[in-house]
C-alpha positions, -999 to +999 in steps of 0.1 A: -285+139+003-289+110+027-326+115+028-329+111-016-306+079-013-327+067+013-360+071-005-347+060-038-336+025-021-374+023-007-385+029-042-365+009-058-374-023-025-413-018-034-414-020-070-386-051-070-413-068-045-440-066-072-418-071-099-402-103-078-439-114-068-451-112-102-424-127-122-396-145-096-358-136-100-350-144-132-382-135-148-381-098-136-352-075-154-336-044-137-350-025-164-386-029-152-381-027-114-361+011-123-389+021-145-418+011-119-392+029-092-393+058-113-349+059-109-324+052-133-313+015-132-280+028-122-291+032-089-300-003-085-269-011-093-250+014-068-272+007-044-276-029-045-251-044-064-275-063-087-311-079-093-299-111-074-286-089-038-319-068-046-340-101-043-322-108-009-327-078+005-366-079-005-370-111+009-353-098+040-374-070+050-405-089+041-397-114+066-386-093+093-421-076+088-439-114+094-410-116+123-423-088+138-459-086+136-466-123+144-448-139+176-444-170+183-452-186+218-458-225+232-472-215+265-498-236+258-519-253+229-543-225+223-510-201+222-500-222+197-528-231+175-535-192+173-497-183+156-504-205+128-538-185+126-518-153+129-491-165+103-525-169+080-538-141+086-507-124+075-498-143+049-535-138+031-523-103+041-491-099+020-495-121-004-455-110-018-437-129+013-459-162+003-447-155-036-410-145-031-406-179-007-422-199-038-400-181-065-368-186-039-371-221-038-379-223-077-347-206-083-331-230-061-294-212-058-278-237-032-281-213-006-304-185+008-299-146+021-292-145+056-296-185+058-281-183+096-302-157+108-335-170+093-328-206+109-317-189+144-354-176+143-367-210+137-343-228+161-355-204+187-391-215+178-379-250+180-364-245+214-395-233+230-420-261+213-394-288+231-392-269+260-434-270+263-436-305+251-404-316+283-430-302+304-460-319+291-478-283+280-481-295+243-481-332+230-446-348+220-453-373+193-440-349+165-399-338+174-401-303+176-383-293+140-410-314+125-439-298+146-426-265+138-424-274+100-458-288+103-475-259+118-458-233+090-472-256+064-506-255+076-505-219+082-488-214+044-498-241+022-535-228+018-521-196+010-492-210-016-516-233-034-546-213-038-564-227-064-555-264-055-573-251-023-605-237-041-607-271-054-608-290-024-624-266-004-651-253-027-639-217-019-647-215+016-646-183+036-614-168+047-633-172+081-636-209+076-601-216+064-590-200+089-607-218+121-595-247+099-561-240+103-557-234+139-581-264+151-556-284+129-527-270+146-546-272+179-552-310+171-515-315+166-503-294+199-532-304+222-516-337+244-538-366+235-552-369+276-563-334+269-575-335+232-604-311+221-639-320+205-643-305+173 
């Protein structure tokens, strides 16, 4: 029994991440994410709660998966640089974790699911960018929350704003936007004695 509750609450996660991606919280209904489950809305309801604690829990897992598969390190500028490529990469990747972000702050509740946790991960980001720029391993003009808010955008906003990007970018290569993201976070990390040549 165990094993069919479990598999229904993956069905029912995957088809509320498309339904989410497509159409945001309050444009999705519980009706579609049971029917493109394939389970009776019920079980959304008794496994969940609601649409609203189902959103949550997508959001969640999807970023624990961008947790996971991209760490983060301030060893030195290179190091750096290549986690906003990596956070890119994976974003282009799973392109639901860029659109549940956008339709989170569109629904703009007041708070957000496991708020604490998901700014302990950032803080600990933080901690290690002001710890490399104390020892001179990265440049110290930005304060470290900003830095770190700086880097996500570069890594994200390409990927968020596609077709503002097309425009300005003629529709480069993933390839090119890419080395365009991490010599722009390189730029910013790189101390200015030790600045690169692009």
């Amino acid at each position: 029994m165990p094993r069919d509750a479990d598999r229904t609450r993956t069905l029912l996660r995957r088809a509320a991440a498309e339904e989410f991606a497509e159409h945001g919280l309050h444009g999705t209904t519980v009706e579609r994410i049971a029917a493109r489950a394939g389970v009776n809305k019920e079980r959304l309801y008794s496994n969940y709660g609601g649409k609203a604690q189902l959103f949550d829990a997508v959001l969640l897992e999807q970023l624990a998966g961008i947790a996971e598969s991209v760490p983060f390190g301030a060893g030195s500028p290179d190091e750096v640089a290549e986690f906003a490529g990596r956070t890119f990469d994976y974003q282009l990747d799973h392109p639901q974790l860029t659109r549940l972000i956008a339709w989170e702050a569109l629904a703009d509740t007041g708070s957000v699911p496991g708020e604490t946790g998901r700014a302990g991960v950032y803080q600990d980001k933080i901690a290690e960018l002001a710890d490399a720029q104390r020892r001179g391993v990265i440049a110290a003009e930005l304060p470290a929350p900003q830095l770190l808010l700086m880097l996500l955008s570069l890594a994200n906003w390409p990927v968020t704003i596609p077709q503002v990007a097309r425009m300005i970018t003629s529709a480069g290569s993933r390839a090119a936007s890419r080395t365009a993201v991490v010599d722009a976070a390189r730029l910013l990390v790189t101390p200015r004695s030790e600045s690169p040549a692009l």
